[in-house]
C-alpha positions as a Markdown table, in Angstrom:
| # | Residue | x | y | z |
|---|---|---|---|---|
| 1 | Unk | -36.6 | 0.9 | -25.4 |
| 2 | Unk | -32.8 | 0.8 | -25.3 |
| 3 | Unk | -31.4 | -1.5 | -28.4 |
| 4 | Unk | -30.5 | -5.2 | -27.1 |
| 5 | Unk | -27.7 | -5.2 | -25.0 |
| 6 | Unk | -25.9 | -8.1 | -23.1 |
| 7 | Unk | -25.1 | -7.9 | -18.8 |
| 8 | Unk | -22.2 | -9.8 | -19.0 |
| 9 | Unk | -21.9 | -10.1 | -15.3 |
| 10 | Unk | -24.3 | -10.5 | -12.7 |
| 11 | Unk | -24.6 | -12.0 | -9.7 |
| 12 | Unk | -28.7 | -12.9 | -9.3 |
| 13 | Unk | -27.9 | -15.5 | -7.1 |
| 14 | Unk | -27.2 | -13.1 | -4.0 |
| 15 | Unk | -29.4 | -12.3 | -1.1 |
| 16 | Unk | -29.7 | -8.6 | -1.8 |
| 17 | Unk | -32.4 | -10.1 | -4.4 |
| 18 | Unk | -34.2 | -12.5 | -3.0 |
| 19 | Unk | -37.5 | -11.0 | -2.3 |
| 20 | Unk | -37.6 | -9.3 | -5.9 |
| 21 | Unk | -35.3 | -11.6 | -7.8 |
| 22 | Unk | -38.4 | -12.5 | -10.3 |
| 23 | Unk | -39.1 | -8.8 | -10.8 |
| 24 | Unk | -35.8 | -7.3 | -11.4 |
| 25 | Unk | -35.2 | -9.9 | -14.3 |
| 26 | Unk | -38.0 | -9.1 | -15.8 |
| 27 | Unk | -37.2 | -5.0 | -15.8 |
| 28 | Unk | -33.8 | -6.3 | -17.6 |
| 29 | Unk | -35.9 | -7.8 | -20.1 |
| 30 | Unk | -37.7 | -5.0 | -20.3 |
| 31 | Unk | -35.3 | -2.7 | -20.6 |
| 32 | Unk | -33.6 | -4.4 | -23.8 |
| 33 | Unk | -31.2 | -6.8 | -21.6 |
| 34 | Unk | -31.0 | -9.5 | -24.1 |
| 35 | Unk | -28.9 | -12.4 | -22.0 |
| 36 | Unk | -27.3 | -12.2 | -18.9 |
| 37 | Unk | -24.1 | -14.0 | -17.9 |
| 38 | Unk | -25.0 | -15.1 | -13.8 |
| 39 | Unk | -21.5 | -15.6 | -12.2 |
| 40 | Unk | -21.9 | -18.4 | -9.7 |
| 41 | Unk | -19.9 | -18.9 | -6.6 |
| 42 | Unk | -20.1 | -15.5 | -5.2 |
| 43 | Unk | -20.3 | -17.6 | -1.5 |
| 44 | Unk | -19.9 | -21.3 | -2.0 |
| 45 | Unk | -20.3 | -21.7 | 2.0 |
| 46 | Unk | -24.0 | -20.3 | 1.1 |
| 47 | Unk | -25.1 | -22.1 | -1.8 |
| 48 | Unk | -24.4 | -19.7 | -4.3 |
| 49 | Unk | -23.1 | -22.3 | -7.0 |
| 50 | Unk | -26.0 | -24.4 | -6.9 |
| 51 | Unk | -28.5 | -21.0 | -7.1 |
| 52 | Unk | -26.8 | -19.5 | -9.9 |
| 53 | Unk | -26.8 | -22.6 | -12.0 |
| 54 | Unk | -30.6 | -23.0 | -11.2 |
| 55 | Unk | -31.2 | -19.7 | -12.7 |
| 56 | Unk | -29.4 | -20.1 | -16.3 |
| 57 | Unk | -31.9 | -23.6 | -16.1 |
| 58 | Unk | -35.4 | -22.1 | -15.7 |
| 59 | Unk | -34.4 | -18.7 | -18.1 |
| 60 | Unk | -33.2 | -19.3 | -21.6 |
| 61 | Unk | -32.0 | -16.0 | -21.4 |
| 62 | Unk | -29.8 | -16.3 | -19.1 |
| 63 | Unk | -26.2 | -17.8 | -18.9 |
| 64 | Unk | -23.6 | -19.2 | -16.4 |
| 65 | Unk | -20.1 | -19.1 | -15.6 |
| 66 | Unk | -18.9 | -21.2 | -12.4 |
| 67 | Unk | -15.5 | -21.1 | -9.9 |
| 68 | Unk | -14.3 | -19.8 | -7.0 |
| 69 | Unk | -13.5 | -16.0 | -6.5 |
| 70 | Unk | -10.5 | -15.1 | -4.5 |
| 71 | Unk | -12.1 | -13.9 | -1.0 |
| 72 | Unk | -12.9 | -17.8 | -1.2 |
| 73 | Unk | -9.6 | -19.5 | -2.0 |
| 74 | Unk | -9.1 | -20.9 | 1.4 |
| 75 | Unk | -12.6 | -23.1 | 0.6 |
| 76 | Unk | -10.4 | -24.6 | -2.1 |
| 77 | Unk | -10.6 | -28.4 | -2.2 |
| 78 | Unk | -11.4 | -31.7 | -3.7 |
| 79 | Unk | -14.9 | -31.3 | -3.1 |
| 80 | Unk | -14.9 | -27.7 | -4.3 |
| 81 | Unk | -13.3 | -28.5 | -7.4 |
| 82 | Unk | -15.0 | -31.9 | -7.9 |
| 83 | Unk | -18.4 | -29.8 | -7.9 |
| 84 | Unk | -17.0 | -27.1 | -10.2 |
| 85 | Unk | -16.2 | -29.3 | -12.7 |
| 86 | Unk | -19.5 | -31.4 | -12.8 |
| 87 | Unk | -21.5 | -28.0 | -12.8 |
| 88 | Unk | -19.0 | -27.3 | -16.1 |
| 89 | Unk | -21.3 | -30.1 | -17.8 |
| 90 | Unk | -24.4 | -28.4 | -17.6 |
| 91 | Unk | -25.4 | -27.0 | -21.2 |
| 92 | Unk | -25.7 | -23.4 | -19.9 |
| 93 | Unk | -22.5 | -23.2 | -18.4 |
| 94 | Unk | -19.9 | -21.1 | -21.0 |
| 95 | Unk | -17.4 | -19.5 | -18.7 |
| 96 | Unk | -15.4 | -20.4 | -15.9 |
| 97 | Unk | -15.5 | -17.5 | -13.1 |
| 98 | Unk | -14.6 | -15.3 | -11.7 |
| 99 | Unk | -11.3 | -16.2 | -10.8 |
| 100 | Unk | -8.4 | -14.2 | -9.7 |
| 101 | Unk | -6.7 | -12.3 | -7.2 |
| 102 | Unk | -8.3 | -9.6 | -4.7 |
| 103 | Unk | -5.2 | -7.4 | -2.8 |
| 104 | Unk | -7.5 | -4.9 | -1.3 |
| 105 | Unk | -9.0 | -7.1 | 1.5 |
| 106 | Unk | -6.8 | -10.4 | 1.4 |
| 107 | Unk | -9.5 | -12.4 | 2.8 |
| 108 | Unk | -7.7 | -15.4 | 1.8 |
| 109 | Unk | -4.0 | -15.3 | 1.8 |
| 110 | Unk | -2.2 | -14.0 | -1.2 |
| 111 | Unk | -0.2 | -17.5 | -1.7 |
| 112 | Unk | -3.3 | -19.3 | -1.7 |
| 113 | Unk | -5.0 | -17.0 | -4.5 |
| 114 | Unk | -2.5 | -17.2 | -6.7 |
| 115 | Unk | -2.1 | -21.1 | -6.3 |
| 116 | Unk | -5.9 | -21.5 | -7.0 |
| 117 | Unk | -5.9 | -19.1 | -9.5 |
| 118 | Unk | -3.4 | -21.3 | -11.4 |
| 119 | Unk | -5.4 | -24.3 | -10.8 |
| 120 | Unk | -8.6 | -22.5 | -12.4 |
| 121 | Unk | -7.2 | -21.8 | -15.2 |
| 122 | Unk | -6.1 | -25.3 | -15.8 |
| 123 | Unk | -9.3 | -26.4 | -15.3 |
| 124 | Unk | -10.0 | -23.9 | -17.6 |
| 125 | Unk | -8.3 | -24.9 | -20.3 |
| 126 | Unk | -8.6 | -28.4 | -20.3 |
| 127 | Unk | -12.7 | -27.2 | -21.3 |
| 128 | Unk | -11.3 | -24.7 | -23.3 |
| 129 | Unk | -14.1 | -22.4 | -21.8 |
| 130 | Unk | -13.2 | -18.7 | -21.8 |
| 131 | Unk | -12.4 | -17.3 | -18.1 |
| 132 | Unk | -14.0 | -14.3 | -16.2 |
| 133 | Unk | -10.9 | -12.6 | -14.1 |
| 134 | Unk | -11.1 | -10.2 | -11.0 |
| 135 | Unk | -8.3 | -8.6 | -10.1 |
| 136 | Unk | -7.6 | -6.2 | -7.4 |
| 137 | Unk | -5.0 | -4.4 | -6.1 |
| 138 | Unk | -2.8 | -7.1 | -7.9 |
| 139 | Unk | -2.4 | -5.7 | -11.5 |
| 140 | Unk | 1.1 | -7.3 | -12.0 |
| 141 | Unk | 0.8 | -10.9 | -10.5 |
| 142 | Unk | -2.5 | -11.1 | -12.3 |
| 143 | Unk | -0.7 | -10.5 | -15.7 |
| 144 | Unk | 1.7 | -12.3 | -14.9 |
| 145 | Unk | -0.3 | -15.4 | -13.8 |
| 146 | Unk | -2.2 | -14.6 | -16.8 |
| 147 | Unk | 1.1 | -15.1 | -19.0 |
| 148 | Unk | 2.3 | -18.3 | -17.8 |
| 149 | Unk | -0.4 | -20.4 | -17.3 |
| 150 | Unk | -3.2 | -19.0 | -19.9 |
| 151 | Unk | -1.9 | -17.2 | -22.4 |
| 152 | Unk | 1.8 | -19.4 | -23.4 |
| 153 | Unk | -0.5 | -22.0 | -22.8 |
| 154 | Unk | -3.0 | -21.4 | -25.7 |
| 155 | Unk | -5.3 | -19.5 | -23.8 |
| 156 | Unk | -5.5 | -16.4 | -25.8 |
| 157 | Unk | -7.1 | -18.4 | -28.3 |
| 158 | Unk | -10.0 | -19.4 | -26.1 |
| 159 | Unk | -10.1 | -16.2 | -24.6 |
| 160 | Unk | -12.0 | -14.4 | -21.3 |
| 161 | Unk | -13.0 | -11.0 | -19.7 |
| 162 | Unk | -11.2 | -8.9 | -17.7 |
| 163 | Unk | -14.7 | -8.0 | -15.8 |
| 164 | Unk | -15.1 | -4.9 | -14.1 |
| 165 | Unk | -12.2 | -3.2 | -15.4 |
| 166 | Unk | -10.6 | -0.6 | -13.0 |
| 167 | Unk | -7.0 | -1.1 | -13.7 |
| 168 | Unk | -4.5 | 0.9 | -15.4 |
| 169 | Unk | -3.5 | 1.0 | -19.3 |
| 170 | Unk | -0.8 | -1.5 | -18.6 |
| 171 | Unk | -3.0 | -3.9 | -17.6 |
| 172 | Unk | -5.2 | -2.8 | -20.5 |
| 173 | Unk | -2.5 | -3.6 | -22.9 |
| 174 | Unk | -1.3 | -6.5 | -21.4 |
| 175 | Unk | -4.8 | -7.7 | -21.3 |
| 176 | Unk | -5.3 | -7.4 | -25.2 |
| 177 | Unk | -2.4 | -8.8 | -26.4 |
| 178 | Unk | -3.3 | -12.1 | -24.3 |
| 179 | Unk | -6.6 | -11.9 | -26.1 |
| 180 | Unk | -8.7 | -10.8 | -23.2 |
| 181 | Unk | -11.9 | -8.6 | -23.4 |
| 182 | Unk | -12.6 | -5.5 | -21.0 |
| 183 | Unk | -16.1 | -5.4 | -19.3 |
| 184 | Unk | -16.8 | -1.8 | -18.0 |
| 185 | Unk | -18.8 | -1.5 | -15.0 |
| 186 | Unk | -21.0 | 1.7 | -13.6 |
| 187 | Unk | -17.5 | 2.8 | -12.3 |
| 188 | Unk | -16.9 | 4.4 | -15.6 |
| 189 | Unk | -19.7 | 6.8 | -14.8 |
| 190 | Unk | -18.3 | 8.1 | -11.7 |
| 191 | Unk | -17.2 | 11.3 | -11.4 |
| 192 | Unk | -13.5 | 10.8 | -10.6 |
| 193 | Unk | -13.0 | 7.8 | -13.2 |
| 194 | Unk | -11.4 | 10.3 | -15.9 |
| 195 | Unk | -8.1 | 8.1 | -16.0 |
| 196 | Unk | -10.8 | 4.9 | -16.5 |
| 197 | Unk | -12.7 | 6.9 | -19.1 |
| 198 | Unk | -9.0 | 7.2 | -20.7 |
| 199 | Unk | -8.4 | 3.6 | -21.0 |
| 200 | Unk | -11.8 | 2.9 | -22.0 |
| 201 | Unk | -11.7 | 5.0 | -25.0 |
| 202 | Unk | -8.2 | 3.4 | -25.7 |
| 203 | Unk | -10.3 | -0.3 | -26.1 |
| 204 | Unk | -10.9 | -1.3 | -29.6 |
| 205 | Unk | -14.6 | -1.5 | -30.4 |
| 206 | Unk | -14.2 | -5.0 | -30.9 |
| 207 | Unk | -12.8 | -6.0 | -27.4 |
| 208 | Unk | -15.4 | -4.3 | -25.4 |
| 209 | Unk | -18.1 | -5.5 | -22.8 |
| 210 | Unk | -20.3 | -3.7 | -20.7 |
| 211 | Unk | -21.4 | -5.2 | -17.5 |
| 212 | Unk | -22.9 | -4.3 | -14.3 |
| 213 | Unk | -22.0 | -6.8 | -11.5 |
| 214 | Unk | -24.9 | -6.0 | -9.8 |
| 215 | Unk | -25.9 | -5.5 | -7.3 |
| 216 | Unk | -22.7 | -4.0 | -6.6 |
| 217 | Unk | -21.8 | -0.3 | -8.4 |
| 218 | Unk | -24.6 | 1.3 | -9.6 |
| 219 | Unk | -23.8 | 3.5 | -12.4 |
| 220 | Unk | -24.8 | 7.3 | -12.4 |
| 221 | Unk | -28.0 | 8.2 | -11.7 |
| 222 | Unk | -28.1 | 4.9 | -9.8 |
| 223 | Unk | -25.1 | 5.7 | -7.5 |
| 224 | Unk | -25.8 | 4.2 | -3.9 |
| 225 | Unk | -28.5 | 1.9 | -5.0 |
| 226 | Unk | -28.4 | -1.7 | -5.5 |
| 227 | Unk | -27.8 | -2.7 | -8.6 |
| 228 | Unk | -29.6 | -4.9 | -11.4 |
| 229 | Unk | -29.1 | -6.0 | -15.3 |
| 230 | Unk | -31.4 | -3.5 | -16.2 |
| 231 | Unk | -29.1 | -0.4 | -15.4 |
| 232 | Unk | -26.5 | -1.7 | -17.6 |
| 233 | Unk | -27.7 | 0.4 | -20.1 |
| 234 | Unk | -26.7 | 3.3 | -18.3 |
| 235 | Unk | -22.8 | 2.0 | -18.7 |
| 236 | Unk | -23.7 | 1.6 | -22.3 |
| 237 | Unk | -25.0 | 4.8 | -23.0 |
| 238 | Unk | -22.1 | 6.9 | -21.3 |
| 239 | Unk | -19.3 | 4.3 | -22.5 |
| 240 | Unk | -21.0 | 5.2 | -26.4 |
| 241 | Unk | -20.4 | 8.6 | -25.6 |
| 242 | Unk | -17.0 | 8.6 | -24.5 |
| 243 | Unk | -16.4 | 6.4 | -27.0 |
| 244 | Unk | -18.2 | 8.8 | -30.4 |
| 245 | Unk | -20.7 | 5.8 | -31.4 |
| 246 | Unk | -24.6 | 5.9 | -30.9 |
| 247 | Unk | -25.8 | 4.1 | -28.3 |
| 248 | Unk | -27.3 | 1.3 | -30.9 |
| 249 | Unk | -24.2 | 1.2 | -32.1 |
| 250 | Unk | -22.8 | 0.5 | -28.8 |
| 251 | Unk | -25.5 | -2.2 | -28.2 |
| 252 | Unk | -24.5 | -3.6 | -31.4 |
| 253 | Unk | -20.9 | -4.0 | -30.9 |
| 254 | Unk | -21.0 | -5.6 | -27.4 |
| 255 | Unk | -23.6 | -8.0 | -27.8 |
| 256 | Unk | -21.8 | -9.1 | -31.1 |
| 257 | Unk | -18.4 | -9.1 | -28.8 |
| 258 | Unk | -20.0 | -11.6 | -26.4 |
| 259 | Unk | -21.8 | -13.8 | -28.8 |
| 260 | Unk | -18.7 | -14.2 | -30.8 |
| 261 | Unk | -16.2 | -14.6 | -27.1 |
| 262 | Unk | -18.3 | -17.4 | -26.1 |
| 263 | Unk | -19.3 | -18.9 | -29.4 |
| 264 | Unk | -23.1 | -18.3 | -29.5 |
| 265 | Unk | -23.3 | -16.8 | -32.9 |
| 266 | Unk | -26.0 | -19.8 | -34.1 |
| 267 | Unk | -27.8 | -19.0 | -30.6 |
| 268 | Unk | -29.6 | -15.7 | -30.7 |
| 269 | Unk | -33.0 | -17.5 | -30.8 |
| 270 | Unk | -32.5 | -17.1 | -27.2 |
| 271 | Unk | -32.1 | -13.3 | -27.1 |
């Protein structure tokens, strides 16, 4: 078995598993995926929020994170954010996310994204719960968003992911000094991710996450297949050997990272 590593973004709640949902968490756990981080709100006009959360409730295991991703920002309203923020109560819930902005399809206008974005990090902050950003196609408003209304406003010492990281080195850098961790995905694996295999090895040890946001990007051997928890130790493996560390040290190092992001050091009777 792989040593115990963390998925630190998964989106369970989807209907790609609905007929094997049961079994595919249990081949994480038995693959060595310690806790899982469910990202709820993947389609608020489906239910998502309210599957996600029920998931972190009936598995110690796994965790939450709620808000509104940026295909979505044209749901945004008082209801919307009402809900959010009662679902922020919940015990399980340690993350707000994922929030950002998505260039590559625009399916809500780029005005709108940013203006909710800036809303969700408020909202963020006020919990002082770490955030889980996607950004697409929108490396330089994201940083800057990032500047002005998390980081000068004390956010770096609360902290979040940059999940799924595909960006450049800028971002990278620009990411770190606001005190941001970097989730790599199976898209490190691919073939033509050398420049992303550059940045990666350019993360300090103690910034970095590995993720799989199934059941999206299957990492190689995967490649084309849905994804689940249990393949993120795939990422792990091939990020430990870019990076020159075993793959229990790898294990080690992440799942430390995430435990000590979202302040669950004391917790690990849950792992």
């Amino acid at each position: 078995m792989f040593p115990m590593l963390v998925d630190s973004h998964a989106h369970l709640d989807v209907p790609q598993f609905d007929a094997d949902r049961d079994e595919v968490i249990a081949r994480a756990r038995q693959a060595g995926v310690g806790l899982m981080l469910e990202i709820c709100g993947s389609d608020v006009a489906k239910g998502s929020l309210d599957t996600g959360l029920r998931l972190a409730h009936e598995h110690s295991f796994i965790f939450a994170a709620v808000g509104l991703h940026p295909h979505e920002a044209s749901l945004w309203d008082e209801t919307v954010e009402s809900k959010l923020c009662a679902m922020c109560e919940h015990e399980k819930v340690i993350g707000w996310g994922e929030i950002g902005l998505d260039y590559y399809y625009d399916h809500s206008p780029r005005e709108r994204q940013q203006e909710v974005f800036r809303r969700q990090l408020e909202l963020a902050l006020e919990r002082r719960l770490p955030v889980i950003i996607h950004t697409r196609d929108a490396e330089d408003d994201t940083a800057a968003i990032l500047r002005q209304s998390w980081a000068e406003r004390g956010g770096s010492g609360i902290g979040g992911i940059i999940h799924c990281f595909t960006g450049t080195r800028k971002l990278a850098d620009a990411a770190l000094e606001m005190g941001f961790h970097i989730s790599f995905s199976g898209v490190v694996t691919f073939r033509n991710a050398g420049d992303l295999r550059d940045v990666a090895r350019s993360v300090p040890d103690d910034r970095l996450l590995v993720e799989t946001d199934c059941p999206y990007l299957a990492p190689v051997p995967h490649r084309g297949k849905r994804n689940e928890p249990a393949y993120v130790i795939e990422t792990a493996a091939f990020l430990a050997e870019i990076k020159g560390l075993s793959p229990e040290e790898m294990a080690a190092i992440t799942t430390a990272n995430f435990l000590r992001l979202f302040k669950m050091e004391g917790n690990q009777g849950c792992l």
